[in-house]
N, C-alpha and C positions, 0 to 999 in steps of 0.2 A: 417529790415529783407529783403534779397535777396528774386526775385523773384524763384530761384531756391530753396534758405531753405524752402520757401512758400510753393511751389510745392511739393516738397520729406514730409515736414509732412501733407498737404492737403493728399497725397495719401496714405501716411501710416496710418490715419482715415477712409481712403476709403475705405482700402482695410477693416478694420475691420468693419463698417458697411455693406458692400458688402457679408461678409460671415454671418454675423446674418440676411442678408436678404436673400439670399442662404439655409441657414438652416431653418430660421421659411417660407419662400414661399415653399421651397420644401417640407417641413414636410405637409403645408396645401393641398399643389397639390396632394399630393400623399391621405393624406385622401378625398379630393375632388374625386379622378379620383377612390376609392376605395367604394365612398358611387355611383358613378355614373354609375361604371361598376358592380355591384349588382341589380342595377334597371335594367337598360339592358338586362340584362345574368340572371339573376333568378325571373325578374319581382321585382314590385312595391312593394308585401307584404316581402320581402324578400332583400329589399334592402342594409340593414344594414349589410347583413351578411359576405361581404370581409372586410368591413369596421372594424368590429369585429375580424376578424380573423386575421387584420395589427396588432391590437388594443393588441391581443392575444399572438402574434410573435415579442414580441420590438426589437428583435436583427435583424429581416427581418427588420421591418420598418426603423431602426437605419441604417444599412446598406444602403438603399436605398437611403436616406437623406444623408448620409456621399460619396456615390459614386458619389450624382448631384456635390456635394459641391468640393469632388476633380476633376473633368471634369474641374470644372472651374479654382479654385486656381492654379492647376497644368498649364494650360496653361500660365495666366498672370503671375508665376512664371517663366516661360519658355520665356518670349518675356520678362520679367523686368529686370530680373538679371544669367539666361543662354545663350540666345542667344548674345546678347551684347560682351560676354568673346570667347563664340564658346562652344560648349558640351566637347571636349576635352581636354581645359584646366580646365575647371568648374569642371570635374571628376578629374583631376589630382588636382586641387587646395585642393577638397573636401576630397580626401582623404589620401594626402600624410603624414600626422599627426598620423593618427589611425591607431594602431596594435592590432593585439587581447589582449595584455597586456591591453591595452586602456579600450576595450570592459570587460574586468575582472573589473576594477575599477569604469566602468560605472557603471555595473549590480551592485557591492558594494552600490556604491552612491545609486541608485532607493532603495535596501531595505531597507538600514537606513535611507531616506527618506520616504520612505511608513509606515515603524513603529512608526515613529516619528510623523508620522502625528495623531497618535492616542491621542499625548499628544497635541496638536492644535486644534482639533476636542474636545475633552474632554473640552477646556479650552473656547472654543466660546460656545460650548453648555451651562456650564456652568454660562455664562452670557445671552446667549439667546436660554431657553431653546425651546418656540415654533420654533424657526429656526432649531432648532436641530429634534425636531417634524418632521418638512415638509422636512426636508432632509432625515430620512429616509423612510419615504413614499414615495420620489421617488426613492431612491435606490431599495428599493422591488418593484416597479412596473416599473422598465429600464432594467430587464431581464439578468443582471451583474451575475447573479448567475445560468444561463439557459446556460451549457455550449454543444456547438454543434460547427458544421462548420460554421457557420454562425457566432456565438457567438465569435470565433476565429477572424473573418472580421470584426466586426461588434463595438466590444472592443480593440483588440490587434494591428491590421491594420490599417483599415482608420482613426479611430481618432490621433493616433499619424502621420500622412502621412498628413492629411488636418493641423492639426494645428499648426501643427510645420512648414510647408508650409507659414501660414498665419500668424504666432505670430515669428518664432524665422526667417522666411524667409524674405516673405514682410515689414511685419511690424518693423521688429528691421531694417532692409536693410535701408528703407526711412529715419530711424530717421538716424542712421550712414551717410548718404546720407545728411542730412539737416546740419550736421556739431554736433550734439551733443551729449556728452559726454557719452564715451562706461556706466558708471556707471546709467546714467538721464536714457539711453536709453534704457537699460535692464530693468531698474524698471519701466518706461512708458508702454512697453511692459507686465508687466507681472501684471500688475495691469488690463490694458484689457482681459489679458487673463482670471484672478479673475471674473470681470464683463462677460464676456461669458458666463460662467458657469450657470448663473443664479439665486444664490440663494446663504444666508452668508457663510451656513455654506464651501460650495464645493468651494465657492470663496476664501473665505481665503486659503483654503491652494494650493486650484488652485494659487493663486498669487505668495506661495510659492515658491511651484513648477515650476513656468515660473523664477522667479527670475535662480533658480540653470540651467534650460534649457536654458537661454537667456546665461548665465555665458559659460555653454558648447557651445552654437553655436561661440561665440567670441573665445575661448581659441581654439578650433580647426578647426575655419573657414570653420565651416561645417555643413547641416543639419545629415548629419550621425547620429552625437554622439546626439544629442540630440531627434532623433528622436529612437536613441536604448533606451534611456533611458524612455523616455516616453513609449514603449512598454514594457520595464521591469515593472516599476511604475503601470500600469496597469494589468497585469499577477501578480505581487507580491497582490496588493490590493483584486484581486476576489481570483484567484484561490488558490495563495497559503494562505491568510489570511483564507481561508474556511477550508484548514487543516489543520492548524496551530488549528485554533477554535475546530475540527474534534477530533486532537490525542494529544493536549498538554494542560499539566494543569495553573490552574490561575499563578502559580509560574511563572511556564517558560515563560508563554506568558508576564508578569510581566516581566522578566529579560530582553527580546526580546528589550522591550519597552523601557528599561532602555537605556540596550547597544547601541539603533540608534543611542546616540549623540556621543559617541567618536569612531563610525564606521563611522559615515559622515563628522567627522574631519581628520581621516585617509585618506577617501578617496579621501576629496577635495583634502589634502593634496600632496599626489601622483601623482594623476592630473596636481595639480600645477606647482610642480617639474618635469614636463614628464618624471616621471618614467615608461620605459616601452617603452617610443618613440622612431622613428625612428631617430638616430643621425645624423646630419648635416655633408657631407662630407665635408673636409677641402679642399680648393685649392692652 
């Protein structure tokens, strides 16, 4: 092994430990500086109470943790694989692929992916049901369901903006960089992405879903598409899964669940085919 292959997957490891220390130091700093400016500001008997009130607000604290984390990714993306090319070609390069025809098949793919995920969640649970347990007792206590301005930033924004930065940017860049194969590299990738997550159940189908994001950053050599689609994916999962639960009966939502697999065969499909693209002028 070259010392260059060395290098590019040395740093595409880097880079993902770099953002799980980014996330869990920022998450502590921020409770640190929230139990410290309580004692300060309200006094000693009263210390706890910003602390509680982060504690209270997930989608503030999420936010705040997600804003340290893009400061940084977004830079070292900027001096690893923007500035190198020039911001001018890097935008042209970025998005000479993608038309809103595009953006229509993306949003396709998220929901028949996000439906589908119900039958993967179902199916891990079913084997591991305490995992299924402790996933959602963190979903009810991550504020996914507390929809405001915040809740907007906080879900819909920087998570797909930080991660798709560091999973389908960084990280997939270095391996492609190190010399190996667009297929090794996707699924390296999206298996980190799995382990991010933190726990079986969000990981499996986190893995999934980096698999299809890592598939879009290659096919349209872009963070664009995969970072719309991760915003869909995330909007389909809370909000619309909430009124989908709200206004539709077990049937439908049943049928919903059915139809994801041959809407996410359509869609890859089209995809594939750049139906919808910008066609190659002839010279």
């Amino acid at each position: 092994m070259t010392k260059r292959r060395f290098g590019n997957i040395l740093l595409a490891f880097l880079a993902f430990g770099a953002v799980l220390l980014v996330m869990y130091g920022s998450s502590f700093l921020i409770s640190a500086v929230s139990a410290v400016a309580g004692a300060l500001l309200l006094g000693p008997d009263r210390a706890d109470m910003i602390y509680n009130f982060m504690m209270d607000n997930m989608n503030l604290y999420s936010f705040l943790v997600y804003a340290v984390a893009f400061a940084m990714v977004m830079l070292w993306y900027y001096f690893a694989v923007v500035a190198p090319i020039g911001t001018k070609v890097y935008t042209e390069e970025s998005t000479k692929r993608i038309t809103p025809v595009c953006f229509g098949w993306i949003a396709l793919l998220a929901f028949a992916l996000e439906h589908a995920t119900s039958l993967i969640v179902a199916a891990v649970a079913a084997a591991a049901p305490q995992a299924f347990s402790n996933y959602e007792s963190m979903v009810e206590s991550s504020g996914l369901s507390e929809y405001s301005i915040m809740w907007y930033f906080a879900t819909l924004i920087l998570p797909p903006l930080v991660e798709e930065i560091v999973f389908r940017g960084l990280i997939l860049t270095y391996l492609r960089r190190a010399g190996i194969g667009v297929v090794l590299a996707i699924g390296i990738q999206a298996v980190l992405f799995g382990v991010y997550h933190g726990n079986l159940i969000q990981g499996v189908y986190a893995a999934i879903l980096g698999i299809v994001l890592g598939y879009l950053a290659i096919r349209y050599n872009s963070l664009v598409a995969p970072m719309f689609m991760h915003f869909c994916f995330n909007l389909f999962g809370t909000l619309l899964v909430d009124l989908e639960n709200r206004f539709l009966t077990e049937p439908v939502l049943m049928m919903l669940i059915l139809q994801s697999i041959p809407l996410f065969v359509l869609a890859i499909a089209m995809i594939q085919l750049r139906i919808g693209e910008k066609k190659k002028r002839r010279v």
